[in-house]
DSSP file (Angstrom, degrees, kcal/mol; ACC not computed):
  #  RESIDUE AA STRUCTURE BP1 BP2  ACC     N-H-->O    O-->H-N    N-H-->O    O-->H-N    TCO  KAPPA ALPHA  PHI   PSI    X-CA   Y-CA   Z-CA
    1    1 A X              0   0    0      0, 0.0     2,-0.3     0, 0.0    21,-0.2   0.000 360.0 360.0 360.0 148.4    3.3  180.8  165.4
    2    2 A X  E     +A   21   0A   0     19,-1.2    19,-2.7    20,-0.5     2,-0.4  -0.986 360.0 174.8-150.3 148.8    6.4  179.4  164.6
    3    3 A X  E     +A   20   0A   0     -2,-0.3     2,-0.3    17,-0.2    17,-0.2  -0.996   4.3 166.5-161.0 142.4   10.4  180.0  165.5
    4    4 A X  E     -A   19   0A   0     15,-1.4    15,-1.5    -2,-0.4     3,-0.0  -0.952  39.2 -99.3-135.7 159.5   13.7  178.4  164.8
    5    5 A X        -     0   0    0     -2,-0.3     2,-0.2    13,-0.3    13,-0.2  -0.426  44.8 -79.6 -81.6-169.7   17.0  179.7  165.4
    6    6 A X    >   -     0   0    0     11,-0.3     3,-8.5     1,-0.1     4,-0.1  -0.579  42.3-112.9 -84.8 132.6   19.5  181.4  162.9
    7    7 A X  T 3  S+     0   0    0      1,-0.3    -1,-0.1    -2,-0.2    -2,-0.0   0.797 124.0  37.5 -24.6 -90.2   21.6  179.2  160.6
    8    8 A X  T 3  S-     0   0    0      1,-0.1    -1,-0.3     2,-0.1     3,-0.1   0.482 106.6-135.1 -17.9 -22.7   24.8  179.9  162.1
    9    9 A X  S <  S+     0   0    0     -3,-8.5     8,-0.7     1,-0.2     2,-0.3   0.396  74.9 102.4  65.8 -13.0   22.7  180.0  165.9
   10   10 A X  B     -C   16   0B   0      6,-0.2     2,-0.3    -4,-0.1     6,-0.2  -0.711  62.7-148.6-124.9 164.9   24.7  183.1  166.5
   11   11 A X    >   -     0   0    0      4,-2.8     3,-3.8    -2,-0.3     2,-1.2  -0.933  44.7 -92.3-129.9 169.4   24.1  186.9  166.4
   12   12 A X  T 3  S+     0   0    0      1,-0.3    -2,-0.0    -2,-0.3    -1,-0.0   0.254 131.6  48.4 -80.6  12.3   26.2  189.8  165.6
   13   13 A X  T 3  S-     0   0    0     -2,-1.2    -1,-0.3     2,-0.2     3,-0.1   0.388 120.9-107.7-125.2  12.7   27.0  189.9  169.5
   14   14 A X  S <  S+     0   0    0     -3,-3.8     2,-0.2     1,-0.4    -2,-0.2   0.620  77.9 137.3  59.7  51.1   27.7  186.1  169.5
   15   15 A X        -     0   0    0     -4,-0.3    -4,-2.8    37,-0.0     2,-0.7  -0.655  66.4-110.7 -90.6 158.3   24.5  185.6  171.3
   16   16 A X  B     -C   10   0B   0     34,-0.4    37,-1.2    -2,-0.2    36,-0.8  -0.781  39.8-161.8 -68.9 110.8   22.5  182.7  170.2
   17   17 A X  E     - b   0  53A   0     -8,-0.7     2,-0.4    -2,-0.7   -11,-0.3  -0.432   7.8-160.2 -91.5 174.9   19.2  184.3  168.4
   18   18 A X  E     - b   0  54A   0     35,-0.9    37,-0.6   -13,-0.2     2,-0.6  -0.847  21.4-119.8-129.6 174.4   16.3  182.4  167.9
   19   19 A X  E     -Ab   4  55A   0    -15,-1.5   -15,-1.4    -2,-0.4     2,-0.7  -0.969   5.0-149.6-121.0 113.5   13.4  183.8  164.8
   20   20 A X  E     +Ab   3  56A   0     35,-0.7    37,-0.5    -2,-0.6     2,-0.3  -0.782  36.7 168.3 -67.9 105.6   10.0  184.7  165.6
   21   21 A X  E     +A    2   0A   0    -19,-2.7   -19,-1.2    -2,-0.7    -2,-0.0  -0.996  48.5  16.3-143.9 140.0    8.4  183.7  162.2
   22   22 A X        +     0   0    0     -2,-0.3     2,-0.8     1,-0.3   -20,-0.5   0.974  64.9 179.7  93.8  77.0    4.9  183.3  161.0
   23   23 A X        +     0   0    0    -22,-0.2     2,-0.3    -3,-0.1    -1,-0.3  -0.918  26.2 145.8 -95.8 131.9    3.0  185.2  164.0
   24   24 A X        -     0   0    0     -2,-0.8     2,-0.3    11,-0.1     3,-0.0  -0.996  33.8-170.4-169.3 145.0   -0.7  184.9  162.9
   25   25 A X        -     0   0    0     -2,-0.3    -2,-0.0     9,-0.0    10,-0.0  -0.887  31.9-112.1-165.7 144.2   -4.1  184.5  164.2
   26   26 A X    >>  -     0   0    0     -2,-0.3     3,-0.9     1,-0.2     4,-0.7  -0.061  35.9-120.6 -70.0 154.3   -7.3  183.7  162.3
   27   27 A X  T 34 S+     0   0    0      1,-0.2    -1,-0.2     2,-0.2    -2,-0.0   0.379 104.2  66.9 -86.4  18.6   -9.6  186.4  162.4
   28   28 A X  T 34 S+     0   0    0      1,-0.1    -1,-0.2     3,-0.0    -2,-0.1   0.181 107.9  41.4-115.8  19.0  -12.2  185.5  163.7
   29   29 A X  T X4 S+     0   0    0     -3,-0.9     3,-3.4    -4,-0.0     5,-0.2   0.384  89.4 121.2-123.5 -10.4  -10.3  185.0  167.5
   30   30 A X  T 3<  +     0   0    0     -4,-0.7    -3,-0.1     1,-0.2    -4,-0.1   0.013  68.9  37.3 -50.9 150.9   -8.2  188.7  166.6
   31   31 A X  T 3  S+     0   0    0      1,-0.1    -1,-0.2     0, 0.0    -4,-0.0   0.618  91.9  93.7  85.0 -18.1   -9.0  191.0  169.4
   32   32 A X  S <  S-     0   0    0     -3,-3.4    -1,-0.1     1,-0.1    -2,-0.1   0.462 100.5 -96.3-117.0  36.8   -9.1  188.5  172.4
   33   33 A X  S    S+     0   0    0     -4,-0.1     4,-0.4     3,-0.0    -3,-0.1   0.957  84.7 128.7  77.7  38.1   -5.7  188.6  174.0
   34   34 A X     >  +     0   0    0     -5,-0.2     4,-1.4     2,-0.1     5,-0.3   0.840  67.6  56.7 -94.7 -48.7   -4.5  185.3  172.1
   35   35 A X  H  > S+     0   0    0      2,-0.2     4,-2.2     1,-0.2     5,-0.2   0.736  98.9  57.9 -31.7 -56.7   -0.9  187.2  170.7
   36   36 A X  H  > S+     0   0    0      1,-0.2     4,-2.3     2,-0.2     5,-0.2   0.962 115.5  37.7 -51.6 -73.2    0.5  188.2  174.3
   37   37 A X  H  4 S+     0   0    0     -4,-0.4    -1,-0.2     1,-0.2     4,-0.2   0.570 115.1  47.1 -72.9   3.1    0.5  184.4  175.3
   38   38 A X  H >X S+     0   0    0     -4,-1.4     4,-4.7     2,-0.2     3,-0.9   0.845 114.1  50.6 -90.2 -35.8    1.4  182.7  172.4
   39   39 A X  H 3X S+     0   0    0     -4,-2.2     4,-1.3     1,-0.3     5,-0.2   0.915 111.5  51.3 -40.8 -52.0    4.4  185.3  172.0
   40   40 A X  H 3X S+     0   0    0     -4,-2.3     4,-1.1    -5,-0.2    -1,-0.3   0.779 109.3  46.8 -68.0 -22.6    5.2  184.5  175.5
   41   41 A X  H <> S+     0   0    0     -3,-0.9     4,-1.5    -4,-0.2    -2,-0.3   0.834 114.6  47.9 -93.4 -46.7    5.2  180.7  174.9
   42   42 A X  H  X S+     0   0    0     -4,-4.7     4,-2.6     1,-0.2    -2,-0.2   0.902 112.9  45.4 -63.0 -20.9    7.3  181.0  171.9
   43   43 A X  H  X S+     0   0    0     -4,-1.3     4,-1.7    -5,-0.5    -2,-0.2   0.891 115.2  49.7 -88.3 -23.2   10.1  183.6  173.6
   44   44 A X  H  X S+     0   0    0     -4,-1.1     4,-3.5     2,-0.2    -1,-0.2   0.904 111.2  51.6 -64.2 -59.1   10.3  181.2  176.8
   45   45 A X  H  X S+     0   0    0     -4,-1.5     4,-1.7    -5,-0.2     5,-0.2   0.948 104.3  53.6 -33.5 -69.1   10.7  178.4  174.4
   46   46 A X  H >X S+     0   0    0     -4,-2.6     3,-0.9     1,-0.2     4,-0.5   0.906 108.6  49.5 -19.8 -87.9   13.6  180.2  172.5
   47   47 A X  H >< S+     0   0    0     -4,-1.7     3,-1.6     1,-0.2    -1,-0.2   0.784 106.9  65.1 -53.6 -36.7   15.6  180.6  175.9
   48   48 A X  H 3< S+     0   0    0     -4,-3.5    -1,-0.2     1,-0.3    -2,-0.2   0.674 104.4  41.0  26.6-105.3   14.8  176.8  176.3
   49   49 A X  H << S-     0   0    0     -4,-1.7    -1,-0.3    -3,-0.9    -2,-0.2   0.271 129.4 -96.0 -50.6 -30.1   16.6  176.1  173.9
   50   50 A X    <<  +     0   0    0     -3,-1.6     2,-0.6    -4,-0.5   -34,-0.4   0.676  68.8 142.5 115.5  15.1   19.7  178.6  174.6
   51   51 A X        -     0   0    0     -5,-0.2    -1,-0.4     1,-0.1   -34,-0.2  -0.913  32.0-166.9-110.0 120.2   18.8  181.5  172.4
   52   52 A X  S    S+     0   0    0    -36,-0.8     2,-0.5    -2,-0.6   -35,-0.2   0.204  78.5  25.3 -70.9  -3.2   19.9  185.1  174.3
   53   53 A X  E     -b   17   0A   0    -37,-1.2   -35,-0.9     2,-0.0     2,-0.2  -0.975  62.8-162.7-170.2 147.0   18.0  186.9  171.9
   54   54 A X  E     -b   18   0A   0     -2,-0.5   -35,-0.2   -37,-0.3     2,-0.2  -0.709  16.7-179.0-114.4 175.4   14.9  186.5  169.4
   55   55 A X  E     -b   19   0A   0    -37,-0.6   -35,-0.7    -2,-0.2     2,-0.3  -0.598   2.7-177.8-169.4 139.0   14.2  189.1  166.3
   56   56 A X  E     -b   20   0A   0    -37,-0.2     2,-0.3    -2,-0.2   -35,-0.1  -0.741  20.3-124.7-103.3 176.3   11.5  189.1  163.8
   57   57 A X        +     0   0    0    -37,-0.5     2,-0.2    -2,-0.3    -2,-0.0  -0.949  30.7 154.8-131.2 146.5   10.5  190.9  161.0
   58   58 A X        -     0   0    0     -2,-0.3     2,-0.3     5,-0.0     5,-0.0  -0.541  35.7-120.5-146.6-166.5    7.0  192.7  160.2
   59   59 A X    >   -     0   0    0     -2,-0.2     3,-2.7    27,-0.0     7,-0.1  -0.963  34.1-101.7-148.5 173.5    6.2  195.7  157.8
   60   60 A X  T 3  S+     0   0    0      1,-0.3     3,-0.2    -2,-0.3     6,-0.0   0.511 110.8  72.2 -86.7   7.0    4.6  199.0  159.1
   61   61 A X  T 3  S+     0   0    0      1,-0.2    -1,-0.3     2,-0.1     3,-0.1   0.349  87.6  72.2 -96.7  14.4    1.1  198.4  157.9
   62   62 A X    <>  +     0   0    0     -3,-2.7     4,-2.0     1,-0.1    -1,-0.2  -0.620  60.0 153.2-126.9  68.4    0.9  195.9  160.7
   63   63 A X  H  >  +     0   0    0      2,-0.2     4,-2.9    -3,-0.2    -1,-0.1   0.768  57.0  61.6 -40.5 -51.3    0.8  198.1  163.2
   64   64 A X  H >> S+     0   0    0      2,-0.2     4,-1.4     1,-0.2     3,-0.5   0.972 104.8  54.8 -40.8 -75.9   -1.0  196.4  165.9
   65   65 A X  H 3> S+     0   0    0      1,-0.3     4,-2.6     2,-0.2    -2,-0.2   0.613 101.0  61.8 -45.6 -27.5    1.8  193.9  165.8
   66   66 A X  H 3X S+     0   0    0     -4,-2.0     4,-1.5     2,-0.2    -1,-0.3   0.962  99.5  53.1 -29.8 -79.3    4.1  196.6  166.3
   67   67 A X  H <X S+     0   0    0     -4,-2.9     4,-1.0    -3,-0.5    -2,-0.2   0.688 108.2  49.7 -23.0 -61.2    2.8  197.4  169.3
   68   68 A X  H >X S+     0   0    0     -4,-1.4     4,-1.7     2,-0.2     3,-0.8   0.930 111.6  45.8 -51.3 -61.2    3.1  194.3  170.5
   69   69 A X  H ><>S+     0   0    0     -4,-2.6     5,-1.5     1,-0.2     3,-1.1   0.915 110.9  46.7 -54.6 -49.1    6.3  193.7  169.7
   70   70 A X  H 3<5S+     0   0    0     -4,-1.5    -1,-0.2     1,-0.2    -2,-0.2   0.585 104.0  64.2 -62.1 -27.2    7.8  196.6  170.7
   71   71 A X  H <<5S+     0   0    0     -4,-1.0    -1,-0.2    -3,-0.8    -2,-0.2   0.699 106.3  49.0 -75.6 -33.3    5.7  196.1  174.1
   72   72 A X  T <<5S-     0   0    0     -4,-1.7    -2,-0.2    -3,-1.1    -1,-0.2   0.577 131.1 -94.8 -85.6  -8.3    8.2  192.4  174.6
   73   73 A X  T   5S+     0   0    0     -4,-0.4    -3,-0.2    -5,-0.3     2,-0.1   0.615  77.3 146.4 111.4 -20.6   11.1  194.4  174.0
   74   74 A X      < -     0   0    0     -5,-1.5     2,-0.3    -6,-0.2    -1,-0.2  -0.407  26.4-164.6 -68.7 157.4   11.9  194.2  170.4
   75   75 A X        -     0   0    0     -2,-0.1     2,-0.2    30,-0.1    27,-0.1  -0.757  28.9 -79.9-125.1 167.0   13.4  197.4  168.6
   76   76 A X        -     0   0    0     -2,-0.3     2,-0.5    26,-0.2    11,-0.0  -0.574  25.0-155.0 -67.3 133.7   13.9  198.6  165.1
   77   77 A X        -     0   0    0     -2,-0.2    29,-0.1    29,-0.0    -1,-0.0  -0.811  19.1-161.3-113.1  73.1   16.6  197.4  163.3
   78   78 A X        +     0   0    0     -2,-0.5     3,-0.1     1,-0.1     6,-0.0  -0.011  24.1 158.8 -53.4 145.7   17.1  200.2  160.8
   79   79 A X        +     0   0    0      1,-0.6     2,-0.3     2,-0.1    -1,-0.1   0.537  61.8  44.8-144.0  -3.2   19.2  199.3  157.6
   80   80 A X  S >  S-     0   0    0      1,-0.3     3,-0.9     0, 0.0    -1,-0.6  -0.872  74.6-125.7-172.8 131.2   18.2  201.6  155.5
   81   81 A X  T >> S+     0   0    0      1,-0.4     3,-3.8    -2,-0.3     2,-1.6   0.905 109.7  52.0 -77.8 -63.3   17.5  205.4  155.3
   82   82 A X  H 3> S+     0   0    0      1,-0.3     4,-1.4     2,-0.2    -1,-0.4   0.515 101.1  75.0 -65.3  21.7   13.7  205.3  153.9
   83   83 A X  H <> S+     0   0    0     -2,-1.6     4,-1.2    -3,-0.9    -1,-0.3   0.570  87.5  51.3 -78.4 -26.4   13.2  202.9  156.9
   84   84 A X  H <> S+     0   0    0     -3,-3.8     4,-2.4    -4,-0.3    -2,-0.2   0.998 107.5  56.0 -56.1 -58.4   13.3  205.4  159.1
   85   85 A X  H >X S+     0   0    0     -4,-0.5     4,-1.1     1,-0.2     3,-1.0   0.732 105.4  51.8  14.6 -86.0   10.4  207.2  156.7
   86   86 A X  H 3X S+     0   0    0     -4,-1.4     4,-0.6     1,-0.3    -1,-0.2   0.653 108.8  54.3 -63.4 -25.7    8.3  204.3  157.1
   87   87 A X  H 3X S+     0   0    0     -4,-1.2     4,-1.1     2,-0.1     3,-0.6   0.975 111.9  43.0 -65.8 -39.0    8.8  204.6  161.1
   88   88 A X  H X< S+     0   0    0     -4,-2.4     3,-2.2    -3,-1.0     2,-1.0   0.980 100.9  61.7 -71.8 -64.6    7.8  207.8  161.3
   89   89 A X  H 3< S+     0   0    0     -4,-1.1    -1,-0.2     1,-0.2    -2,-0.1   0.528 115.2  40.5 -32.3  -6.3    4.9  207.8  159.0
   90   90 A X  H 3X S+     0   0    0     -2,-1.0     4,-1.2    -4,-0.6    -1,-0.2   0.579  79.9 106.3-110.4 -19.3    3.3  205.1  161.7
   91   91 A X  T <<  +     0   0    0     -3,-2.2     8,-0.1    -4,-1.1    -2,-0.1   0.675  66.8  58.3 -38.8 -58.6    4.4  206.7  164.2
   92   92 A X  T  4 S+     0   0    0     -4,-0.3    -1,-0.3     1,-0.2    -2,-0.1   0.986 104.7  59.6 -55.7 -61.5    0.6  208.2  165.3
   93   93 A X  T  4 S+     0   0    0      1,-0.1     2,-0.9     2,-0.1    -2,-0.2   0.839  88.6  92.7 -39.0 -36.0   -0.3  204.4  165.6
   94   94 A X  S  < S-     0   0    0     -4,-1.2     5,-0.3     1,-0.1    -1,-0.1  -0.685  86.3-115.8 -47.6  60.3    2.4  203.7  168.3
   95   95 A X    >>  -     0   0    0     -2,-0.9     3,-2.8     3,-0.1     4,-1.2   0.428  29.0-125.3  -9.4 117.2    1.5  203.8  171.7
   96   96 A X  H >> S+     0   0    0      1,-0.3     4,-1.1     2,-0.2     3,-1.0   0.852 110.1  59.9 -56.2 -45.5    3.8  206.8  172.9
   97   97 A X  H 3> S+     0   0    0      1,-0.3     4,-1.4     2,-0.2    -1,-0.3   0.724 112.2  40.3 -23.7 -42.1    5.4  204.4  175.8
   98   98 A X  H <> S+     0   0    0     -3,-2.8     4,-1.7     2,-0.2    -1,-0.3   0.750 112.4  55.2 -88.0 -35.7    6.6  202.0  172.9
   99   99 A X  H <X S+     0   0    0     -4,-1.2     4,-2.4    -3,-1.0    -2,-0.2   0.845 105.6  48.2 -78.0   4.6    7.7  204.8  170.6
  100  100 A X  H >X S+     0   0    0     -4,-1.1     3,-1.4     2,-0.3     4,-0.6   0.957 112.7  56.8 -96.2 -64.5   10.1  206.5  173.1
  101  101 A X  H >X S+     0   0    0     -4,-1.4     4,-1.5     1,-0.2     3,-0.8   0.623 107.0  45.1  37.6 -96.3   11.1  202.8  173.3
  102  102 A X  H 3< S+     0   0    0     -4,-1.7     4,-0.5     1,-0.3    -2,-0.3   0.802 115.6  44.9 -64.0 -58.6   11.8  202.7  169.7
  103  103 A X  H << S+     0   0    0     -4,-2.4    -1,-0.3    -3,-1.4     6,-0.3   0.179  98.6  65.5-102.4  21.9   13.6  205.8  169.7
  104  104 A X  H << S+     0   0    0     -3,-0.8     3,-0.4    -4,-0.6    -2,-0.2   0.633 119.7  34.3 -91.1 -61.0   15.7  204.9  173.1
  105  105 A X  S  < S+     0   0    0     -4,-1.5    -2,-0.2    -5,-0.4    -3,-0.1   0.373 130.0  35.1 -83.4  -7.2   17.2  201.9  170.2
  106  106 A X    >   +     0   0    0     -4,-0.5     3,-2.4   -29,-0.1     2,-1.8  -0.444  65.1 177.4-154.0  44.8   17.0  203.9  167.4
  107  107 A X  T 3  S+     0   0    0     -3,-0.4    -4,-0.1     1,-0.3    -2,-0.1   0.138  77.8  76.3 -86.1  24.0   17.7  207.7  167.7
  108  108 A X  T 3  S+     0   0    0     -2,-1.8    -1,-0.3     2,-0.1    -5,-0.1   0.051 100.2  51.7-101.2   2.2   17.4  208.7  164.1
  109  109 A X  S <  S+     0   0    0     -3,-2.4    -2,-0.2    -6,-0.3    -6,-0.2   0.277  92.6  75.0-105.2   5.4   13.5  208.2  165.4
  110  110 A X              0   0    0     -4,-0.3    -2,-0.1     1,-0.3    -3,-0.1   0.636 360.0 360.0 -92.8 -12.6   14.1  210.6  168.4
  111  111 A X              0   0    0      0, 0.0    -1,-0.3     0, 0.0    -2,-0.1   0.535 360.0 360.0-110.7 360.0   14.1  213.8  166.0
Protein backbone atom coordinates (compact mmCIF):
# COMPACT_ATOMS: atom_id res chain seq x y z
CA UNK A 1 0.00 0.00 0.00
CA UNK A 2 1.14 3.15 -0.63
CA UNK A 3 -0.10 7.11 0.00
CA UNK A 4 1.27 10.57 -0.50
CA UNK A 5 -0.50 13.71 -0.38
CA UNK A 6 -1.87 15.94 -3.23
CA UNK A 7 0.52 18.20 -5.10
CA UNK A 8 -0.89 21.38 -3.90
CA UNK A 9 -1.46 19.38 -0.16
CA UNK A 10 -4.80 20.97 -0.26
CA UNK A 11 -8.48 19.95 -1.08
CA UNK A 12 -11.32 21.73 -2.49
CA UNK A 13 -12.28 22.54 1.25
CA UNK A 14 -8.69 23.69 2.05
CA UNK A 15 -8.21 20.57 4.05
CA UNK A 16 -4.98 18.86 3.60
CA UNK A 17 -5.83 15.41 1.64
CA UNK A 18 -3.53 12.69 1.61
CA UNK A 19 -3.96 9.66 -1.54
CA UNK A 20 -4.58 6.21 -0.82
CA UNK A 21 -2.77 4.65 -3.93
CA UNK A 22 -1.77 1.18 -4.82
CA UNK A 23 -4.00 -0.90 -2.23
CA UNK A 24 -3.05 -4.53 -3.08
CA UNK A 25 -2.55 -7.83 -1.57
CA UNK A 26 -1.08 -10.99 -3.14
CA UNK A 27 -3.48 -13.49 -3.53
CA UNK A 28 -2.57 -15.99 -1.94
CA UNK A 29 -3.06 -14.00 1.74
CA UNK A 30 -6.72 -12.31 0.13
CA UNK A 31 -9.42 -13.36 2.38
CA UNK A 32 -7.59 -13.14 5.88
CA UNK A 33 -8.35 -9.68 7.30
CA UNK A 34 -4.92 -8.14 5.96
CA UNK A 35 -6.83 -4.87 4.08
CA UNK A 36 -8.71 -3.46 7.36
CA UNK A 37 -5.18 -3.08 9.16
CA UNK A 38 -3.04 -2.00 6.59
CA UNK A 39 -5.85 0.69 5.58
CA UNK A 40 -5.86 1.63 9.08
CA UNK A 41 -2.03 2.09 9.31
CA UNK A 42 -1.98 4.05 6.20
CA UNK A 43 -5.10 6.55 7.20
CA UNK A 44 -3.52 7.06 10.85
CA UNK A 45 -0.33 7.78 8.99
CA UNK A 46 -1.99 10.43 6.68
CA UNK A 47 -3.33 12.35 9.84
CA UNK A 48 0.37 12.02 11.05
CA UNK A 49 1.40 13.87 8.71
CA UNK A 50 -1.53 16.62 8.78
CA UNK A 51 -3.86 15.43 6.14
CA UNK A 52 -7.83 16.07 7.26
CA UNK A 53 -8.90 13.95 4.62
CA UNK A 54 -7.66 10.90 2.34
CA UNK A 55 -9.48 9.89 -1.15
CA UNK A 56 -8.67 7.11 -3.52
CA UNK A 57 -9.77 5.87 -6.55
CA UNK A 58 -11.03 2.22 -7.63
CA UNK A 59 -13.35 1.03 -10.46
CA UNK A 60 -16.67 -0.95 -9.83
CA UNK A 61 -15.45 -4.40 -10.66
CA UNK A 62 -13.55 -4.25 -7.42
CA UNK A 63 -16.21 -4.55 -5.42
CA UNK A 64 -14.81 -6.06 -2.37
CA UNK A 65 -12.71 -3.01 -2.08
CA UNK A 66 -15.71 -1.03 -2.22
CA UNK A 67 -16.92 -2.39 0.59
CA UNK A 68 -14.14 -1.71 2.38
CA UNK A 69 -13.82 1.54 1.57
CA UNK A 70 -17.01 2.69 1.95
CA UNK A 71 -16.90 0.71 5.40
CA UNK A 72 -13.65 3.66 6.51
CA UNK A 73 -15.82 6.27 5.41
CA UNK A 74 -15.00 7.03 1.96
CA UNK A 75 -17.97 8.16 -0.49
CA UNK A 76 -18.44 8.48 -4.23
CA UNK A 77 -17.20 11.27 -5.86
CA UNK A 78 -19.47 11.38 -8.88
CA UNK A 79 -18.22 13.45 -11.87
CA UNK A 80 -19.97 12.17 -14.40
CA UNK A 81 -23.55 11.10 -15.25
CA UNK A 82 -22.78 7.24 -16.48
CA UNK A 83 -20.96 7.11 -13.04
CA UNK A 84 -23.85 6.94 -11.42
CA UNK A 85 -24.75 3.86 -13.95
CA UNK A 86 -21.77 2.12 -12.95
CA UNK A 87 -22.95 2.62 -9.09
CA UNK A 88 -26.02 1.22 -9.55
CA UNK A 89 -25.17 -1.70 -11.61
CA UNK A 90 -22.92 -2.87 -8.36
CA UNK A 91 -25.18 -1.93 -6.27
CA UNK A 92 -26.36 -5.85 -5.37
CA UNK A 93 -22.66 -6.33 -4.31
CA UNK A 94 -22.77 -3.56 -1.58
CA UNK A 95 -23.53 -4.33 1.72
CA UNK A 96 -26.93 -2.36 2.21
CA UNK A 97 -25.34 -0.47 5.45
CA UNK A 98 -22.56 0.97 3.06
CA UNK A 99 -24.91 1.66 0.19
CA UNK A 100 -27.33 3.86 2.25
CA UNK A 101 -23.89 5.28 3.12
CA UNK A 102 -23.16 5.93 -0.46
CA UNK A 103 -26.33 7.34 -1.10
CA UNK A 104 -26.37 9.67 2.31
CA UNK A 105 -23.06 11.43 0.02
CA UNK A 106 -24.42 10.94 -3.13
CA UNK A 107 -28.27 11.24 -3.63
CA UNK A 108 -28.44 10.69 -7.27
CA UNK A 109 -27.84 6.89 -5.82
CA UNK A 110 -30.84 7.33 -3.34
CA UNK A 111 -33.48 6.89 -6.36
Amino acid sequence: MAAWPLPDGRGSEGQRYGRVHWVAIVPEMQGKGLSKPMLSVVLDRLRELGHGRAYLTTNTVRTAAINLYLKFGFAPDIRAPHEVGAWRDVRAQIKPEYWVRAAAAVPELAT
